[in-house]
C-alpha positions as CSV (number, residue, x, y, z in Angstrom):
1,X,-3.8,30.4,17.2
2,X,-5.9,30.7,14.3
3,X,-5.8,27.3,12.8
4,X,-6.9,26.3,16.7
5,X,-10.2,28.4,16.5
6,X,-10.5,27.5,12.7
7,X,-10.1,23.7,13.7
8,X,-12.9,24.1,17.0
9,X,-15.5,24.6,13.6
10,X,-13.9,21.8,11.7
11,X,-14.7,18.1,11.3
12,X,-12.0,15.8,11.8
13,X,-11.4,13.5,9.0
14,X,-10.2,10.0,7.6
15,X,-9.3,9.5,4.3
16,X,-8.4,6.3,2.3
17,X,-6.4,7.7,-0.3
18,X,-7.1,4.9,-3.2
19,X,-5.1,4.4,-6.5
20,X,-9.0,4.1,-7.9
21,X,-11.4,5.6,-5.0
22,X,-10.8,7.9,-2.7
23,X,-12.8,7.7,0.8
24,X,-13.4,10.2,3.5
25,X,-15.1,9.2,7.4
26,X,-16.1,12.9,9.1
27,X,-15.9,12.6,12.7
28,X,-19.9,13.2,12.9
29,X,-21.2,12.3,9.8
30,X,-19.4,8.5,9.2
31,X,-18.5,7.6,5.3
32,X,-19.6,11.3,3.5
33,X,-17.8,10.9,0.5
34,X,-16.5,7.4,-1.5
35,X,-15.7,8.9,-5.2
36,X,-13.1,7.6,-7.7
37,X,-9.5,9.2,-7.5
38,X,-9.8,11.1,-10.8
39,X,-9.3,15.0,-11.5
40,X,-10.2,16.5,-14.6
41,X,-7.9,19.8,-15.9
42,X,-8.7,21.9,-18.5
43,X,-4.9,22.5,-20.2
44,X,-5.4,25.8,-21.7
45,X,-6.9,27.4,-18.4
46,X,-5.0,25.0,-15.7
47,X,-9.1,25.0,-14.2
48,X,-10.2,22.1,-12.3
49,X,-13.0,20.8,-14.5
50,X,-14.7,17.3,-12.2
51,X,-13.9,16.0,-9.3
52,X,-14.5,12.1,-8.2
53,X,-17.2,10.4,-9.8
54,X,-17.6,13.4,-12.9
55,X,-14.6,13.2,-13.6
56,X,-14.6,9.2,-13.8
57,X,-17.4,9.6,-16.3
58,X,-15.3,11.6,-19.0
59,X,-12.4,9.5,-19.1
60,X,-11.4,8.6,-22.6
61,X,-14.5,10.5,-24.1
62,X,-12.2,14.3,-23.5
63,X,-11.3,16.5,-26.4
64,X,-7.3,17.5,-26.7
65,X,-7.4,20.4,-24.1
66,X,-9.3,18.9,-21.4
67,X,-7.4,15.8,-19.3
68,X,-8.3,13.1,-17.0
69,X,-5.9,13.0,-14.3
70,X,-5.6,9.7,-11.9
71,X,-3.4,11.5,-9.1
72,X,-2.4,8.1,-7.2
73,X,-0.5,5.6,-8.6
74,X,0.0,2.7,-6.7
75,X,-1.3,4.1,-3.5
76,X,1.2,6.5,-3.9
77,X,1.2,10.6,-5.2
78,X,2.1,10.7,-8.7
79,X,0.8,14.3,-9.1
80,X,1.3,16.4,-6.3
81,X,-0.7,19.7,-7.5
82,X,-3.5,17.3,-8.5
83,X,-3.9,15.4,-5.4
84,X,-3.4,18.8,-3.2
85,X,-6.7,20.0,-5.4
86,X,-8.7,16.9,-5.3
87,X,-7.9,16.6,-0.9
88,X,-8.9,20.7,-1.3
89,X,-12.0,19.4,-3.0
90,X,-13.3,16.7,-0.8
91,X,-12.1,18.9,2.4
92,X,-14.4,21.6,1.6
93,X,-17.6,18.8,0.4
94,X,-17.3,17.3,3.3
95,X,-17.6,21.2,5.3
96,X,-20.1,22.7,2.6
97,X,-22.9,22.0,4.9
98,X,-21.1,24.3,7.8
99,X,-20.2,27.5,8.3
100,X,-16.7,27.0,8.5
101,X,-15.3,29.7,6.3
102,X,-11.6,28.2,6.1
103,X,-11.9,24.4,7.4
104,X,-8.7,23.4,9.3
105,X,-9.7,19.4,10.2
106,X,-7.3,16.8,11.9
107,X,-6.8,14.4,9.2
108,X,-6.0,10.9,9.2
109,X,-4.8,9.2,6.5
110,X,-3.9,6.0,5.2
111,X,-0.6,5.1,3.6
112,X,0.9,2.2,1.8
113,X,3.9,-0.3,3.7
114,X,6.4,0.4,1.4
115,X,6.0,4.0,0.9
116,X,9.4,6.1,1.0
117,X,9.9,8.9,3.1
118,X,9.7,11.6,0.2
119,X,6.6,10.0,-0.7
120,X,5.1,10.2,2.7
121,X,6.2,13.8,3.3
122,X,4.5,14.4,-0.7
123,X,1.3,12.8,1.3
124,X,1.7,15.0,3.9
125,X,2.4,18.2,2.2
126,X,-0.5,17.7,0.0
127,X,-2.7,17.9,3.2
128,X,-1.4,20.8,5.0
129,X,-1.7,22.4,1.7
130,X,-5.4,21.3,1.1
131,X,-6.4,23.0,5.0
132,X,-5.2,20.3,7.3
133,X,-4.2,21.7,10.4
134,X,-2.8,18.3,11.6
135,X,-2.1,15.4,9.5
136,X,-1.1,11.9,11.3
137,X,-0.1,9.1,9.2
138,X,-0.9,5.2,9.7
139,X,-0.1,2.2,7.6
140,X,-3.3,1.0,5.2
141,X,-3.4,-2.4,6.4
142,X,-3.4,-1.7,10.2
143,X,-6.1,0.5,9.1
144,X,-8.2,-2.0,7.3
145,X,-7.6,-4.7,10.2
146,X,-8.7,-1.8,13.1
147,X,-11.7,-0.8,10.5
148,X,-12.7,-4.6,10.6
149,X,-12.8,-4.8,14.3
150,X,-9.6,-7.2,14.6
151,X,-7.7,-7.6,17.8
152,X,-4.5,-5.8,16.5
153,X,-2.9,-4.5,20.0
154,X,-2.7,-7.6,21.7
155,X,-0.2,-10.4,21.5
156,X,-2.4,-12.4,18.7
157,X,-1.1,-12.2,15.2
158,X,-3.6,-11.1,12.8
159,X,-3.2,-11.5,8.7
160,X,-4.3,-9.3,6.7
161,X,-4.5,-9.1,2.8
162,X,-5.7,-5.8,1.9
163,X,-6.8,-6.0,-2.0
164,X,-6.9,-2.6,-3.7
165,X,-6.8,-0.5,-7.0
166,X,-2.9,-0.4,-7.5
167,X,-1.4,-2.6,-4.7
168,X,-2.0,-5.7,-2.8
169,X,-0.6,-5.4,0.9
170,X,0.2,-8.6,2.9
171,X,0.7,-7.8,6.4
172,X,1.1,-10.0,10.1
173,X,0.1,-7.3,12.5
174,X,0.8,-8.4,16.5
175,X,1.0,-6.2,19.5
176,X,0.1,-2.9,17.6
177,X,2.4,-3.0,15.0
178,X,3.2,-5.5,11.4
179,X,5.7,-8.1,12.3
180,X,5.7,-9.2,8.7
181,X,4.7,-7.7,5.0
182,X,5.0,-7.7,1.6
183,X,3.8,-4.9,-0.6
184,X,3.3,-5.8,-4.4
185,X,2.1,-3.4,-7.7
186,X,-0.3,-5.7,-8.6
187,X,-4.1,-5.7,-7.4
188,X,-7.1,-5.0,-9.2
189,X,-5.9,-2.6,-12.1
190,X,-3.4,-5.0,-13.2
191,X,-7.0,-7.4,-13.1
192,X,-8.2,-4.9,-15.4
193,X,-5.2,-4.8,-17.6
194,X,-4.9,-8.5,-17.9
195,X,-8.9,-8.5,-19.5
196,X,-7.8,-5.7,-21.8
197,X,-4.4,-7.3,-23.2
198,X,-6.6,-11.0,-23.4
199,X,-9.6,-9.7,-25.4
200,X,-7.3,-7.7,-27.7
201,X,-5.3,-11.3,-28.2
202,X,-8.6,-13.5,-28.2
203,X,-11.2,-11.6,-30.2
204,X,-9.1,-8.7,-31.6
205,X,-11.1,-6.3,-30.2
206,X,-9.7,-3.1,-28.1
207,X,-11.7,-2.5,-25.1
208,X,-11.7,0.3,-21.9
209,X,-10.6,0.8,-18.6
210,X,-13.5,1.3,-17.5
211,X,-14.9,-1.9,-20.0
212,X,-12.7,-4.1,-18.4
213,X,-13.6,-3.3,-15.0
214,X,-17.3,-3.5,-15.3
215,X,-16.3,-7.7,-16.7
216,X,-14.4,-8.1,-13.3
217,X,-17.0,-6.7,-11.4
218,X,-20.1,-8.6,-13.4
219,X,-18.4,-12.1,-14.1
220,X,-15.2,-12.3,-12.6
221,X,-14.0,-15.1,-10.6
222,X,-10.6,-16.8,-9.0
223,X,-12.3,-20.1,-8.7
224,X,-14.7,-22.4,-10.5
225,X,-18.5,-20.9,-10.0
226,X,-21.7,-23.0,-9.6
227,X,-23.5,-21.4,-12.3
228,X,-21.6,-20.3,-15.6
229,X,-21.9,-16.6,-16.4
230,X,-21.3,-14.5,-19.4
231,X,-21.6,-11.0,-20.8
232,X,-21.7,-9.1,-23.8
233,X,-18.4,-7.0,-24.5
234,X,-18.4,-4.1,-27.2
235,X,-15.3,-2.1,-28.5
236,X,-13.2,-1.7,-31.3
237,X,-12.3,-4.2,-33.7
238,X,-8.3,-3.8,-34.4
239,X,-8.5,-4.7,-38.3
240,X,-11.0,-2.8,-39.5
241,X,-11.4,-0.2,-36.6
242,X,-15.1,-0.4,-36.7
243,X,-17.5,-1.0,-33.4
244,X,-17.9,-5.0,-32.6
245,X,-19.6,-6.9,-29.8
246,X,-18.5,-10.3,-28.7
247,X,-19.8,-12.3,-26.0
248,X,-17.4,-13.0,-22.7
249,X,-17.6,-15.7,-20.2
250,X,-16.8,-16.1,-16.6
251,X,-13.9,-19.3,-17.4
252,X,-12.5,-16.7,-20.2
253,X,-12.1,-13.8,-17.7
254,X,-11.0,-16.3,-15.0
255,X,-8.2,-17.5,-17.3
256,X,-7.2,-13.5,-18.1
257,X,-6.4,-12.4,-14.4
258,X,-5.4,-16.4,-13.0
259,X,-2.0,-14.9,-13.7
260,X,-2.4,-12.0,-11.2
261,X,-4.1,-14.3,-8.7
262,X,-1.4,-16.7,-8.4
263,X,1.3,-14.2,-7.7
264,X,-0.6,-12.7,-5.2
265,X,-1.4,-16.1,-3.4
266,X,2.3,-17.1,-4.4
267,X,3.4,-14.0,-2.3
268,X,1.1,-14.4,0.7
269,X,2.9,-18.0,1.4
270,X,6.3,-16.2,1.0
271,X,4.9,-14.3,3.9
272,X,3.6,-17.0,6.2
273,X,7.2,-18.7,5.7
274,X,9.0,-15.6,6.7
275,X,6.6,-15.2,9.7
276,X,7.8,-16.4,13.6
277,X,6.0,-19.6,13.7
278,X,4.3,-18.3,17.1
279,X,2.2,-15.9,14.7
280,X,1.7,-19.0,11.9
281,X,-0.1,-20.8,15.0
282,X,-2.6,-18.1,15.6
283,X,-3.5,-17.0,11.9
284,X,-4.2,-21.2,11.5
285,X,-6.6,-20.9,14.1
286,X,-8.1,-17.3,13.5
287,X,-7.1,-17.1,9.6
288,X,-6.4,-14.7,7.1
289,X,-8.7,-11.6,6.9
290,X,-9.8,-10.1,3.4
291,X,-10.1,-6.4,3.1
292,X,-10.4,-3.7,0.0
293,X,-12.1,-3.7,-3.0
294,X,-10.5,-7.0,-4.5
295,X,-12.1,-9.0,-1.6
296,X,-15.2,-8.7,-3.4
297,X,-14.0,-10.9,-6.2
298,X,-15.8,-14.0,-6.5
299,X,-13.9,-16.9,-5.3
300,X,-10.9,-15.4,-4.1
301,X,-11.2,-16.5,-0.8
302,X,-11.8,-20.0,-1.3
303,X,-8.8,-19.9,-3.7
304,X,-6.6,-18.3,-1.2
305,X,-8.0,-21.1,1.4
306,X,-7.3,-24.4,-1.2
307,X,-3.8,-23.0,-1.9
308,X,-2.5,-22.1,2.4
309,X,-5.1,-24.7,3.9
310,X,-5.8,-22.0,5.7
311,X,-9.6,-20.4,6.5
312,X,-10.1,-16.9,5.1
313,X,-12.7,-15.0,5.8
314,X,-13.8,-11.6,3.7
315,X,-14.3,-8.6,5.9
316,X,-17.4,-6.6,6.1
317,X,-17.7,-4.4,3.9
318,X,-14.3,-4.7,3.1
319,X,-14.1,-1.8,0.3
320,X,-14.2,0.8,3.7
321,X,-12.3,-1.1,6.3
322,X,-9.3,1.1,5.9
323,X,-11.4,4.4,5.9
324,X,-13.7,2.8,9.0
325,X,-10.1,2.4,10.6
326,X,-9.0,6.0,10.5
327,X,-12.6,6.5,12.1
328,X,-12.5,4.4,14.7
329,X,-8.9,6.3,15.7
330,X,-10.1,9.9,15.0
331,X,-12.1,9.1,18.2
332,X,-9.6,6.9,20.1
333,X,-6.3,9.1,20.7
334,X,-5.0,6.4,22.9
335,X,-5.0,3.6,20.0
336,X,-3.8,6.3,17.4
337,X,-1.0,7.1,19.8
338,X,0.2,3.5,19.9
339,X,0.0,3.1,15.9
340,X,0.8,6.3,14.7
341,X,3.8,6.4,12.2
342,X,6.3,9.0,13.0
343,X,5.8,12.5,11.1
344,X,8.7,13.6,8.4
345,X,8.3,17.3,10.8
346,X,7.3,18.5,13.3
347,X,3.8,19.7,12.7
């Protein structure tokens, strides 16, 4: 009875839960909060220290007692306390503005294809325990393709390839539901991880997370560019530990995370030959659809393209199609009915 009254002065909300950002849509506000999914912890006190985008900011600069805490790994909870308090967090930001003394939202929230069911109840949990009054699960990529306004109840197969932090999900969604999928580890960290590991071989120089994520984002590419770019990297040199700088260019970067790119274009053909060939006639004619933050990598669609001879076209906005998604069914009950994926309890 309570939750009920407390939920009449609550804003329903969507949240993307990201392996790198985490995105919330309030039911009256739109996209209110897009921070990364980082806590940090003070050890000695067990005190939340920065949330989001503070927290971001101190990675790898902390002292012993304080740590920097990435909750989600691989779109999934690795850190159940932590994601419980960062949900807490970003529930009560988005209801600072209110009166609500003890928020109790609807939430929706998006969860990876190949999730388990302990991992999906740990998603759960971790919402009723942050204030959700009611929590409905639905699968990432039929969020993306409802956030980018794709026909995905009616007999007309849509492919989506959904590009994130930690995972890259393939999916063939017809008639409300994914026909076909394939879920792999490997996205735009791994990206990351591929700069670090080449720079350390090429130029002996040891180099960020964060580092390597600013070279995707500034000169990465999956396919040849018009105009050549480059950058200046700094970090540690490995043999004699002092502060270097070497200059980086697009071809160099491009030849770091080609590995990454193949596999997932490798696995996106696996799943057009295991989809009915129905479905392969209508993503030839409509094509493949490009969502999450990856989609924003220079090139990747005209790589995809060269390797299926198939069109793809990038979303808009793709880094908030999944969180638009949960949006668009916080105020359609009728579509979240048909997509909903069935609770671990009875809530």
């Amino acid at each position: 009875m309570l939750n009920k009254l407390l939920g009449k002065f609550s804003k329903d909300l969507g949240i993307d839960l990201g392996t790198k950002n985490t995105l919330v849509y309030s039911s009256d506000k739109g996209i209110v909060i897009n921070e990364p999914s980082v806590v940090a912890v003070n050890m000695r006190t067990d005190e939340i220290l920065a949330v989001g985008e503070e927290a971001k900011k101190m990675i790898g600069k902390t002292p012993a007692h304080i740590q920097t805490i990435k909750p989600l790994v691989d779109g999934v909870i690795s850190d159940f306390e932590v994601t419980e308090k960062m949900i807490k967090y970003f529930i009560d930001k988005v209801h600072s503005e209110s009166f609500t003394l003890a928020p109790r939202p609807r939430v929706i929230i998006g969860i990876p294809l190949d999730i388990t069911e302990v991992e999906k109840k740990a998603v759960e949990d971790a919402a009723k325990s942050a204030g959700a009054r009611q929590v409905y699960l639905v699968e990432e990529s039929m969020a993306a393709a409802i956030g980018a306004r794709l026909p995905v109840v009616e007999a007309i197969a849509t492919m989506v390839v959904d590009v994130g932090g930690g995972t890259t999900e393939i999916a063939v969604i017809s008639l409300g539901g994914v026909v076909t999928w394939k879920s792999l580890r490997l996205a735009g960290n791994a990206m990351d991880n591929d700069i670090i590991e080449y720079i350390r071989e090429e130029f002996s120089i040891l180099v960020g997370e964060q580092v390597a994520e600013k070279i995707k984002i500034k000169i990465g590419s999956a396919a040849t560019l018009n105009e050549p770019m480059e950058m200046e990297v700094r970090g540690r040199d490995l043999i004699n530990g002092l502060p270097k700088a070497v200059v980086i260019n697009d071809s160099q970067v491009r030849e770091a995370i080609g590995r990454t790119i193949k596999q997932i274009v490798e696995n996106i053909k696996i799943t057009l030959e295991t989809t009915p060939p129905e479905l392969v006639a209508d993503i030839y004619e409509y094509g493949i659809f490009l969502t999450g933050g990856g989609a924003l990598l220079r090139g990747l669609d005209k790589e995809i393209a060269r390797e299926t001879k198939i069109p793809v076209r990038v979303a808009d906005d793709p880094l908030t199609c999944v969180v638009r998604g949960t949006g668009i069914l916080l105020s359609d009950p009728e579509l979240l009915k048909k997509i909903i994926l069935p609770v671990s309890e009875e809530l």
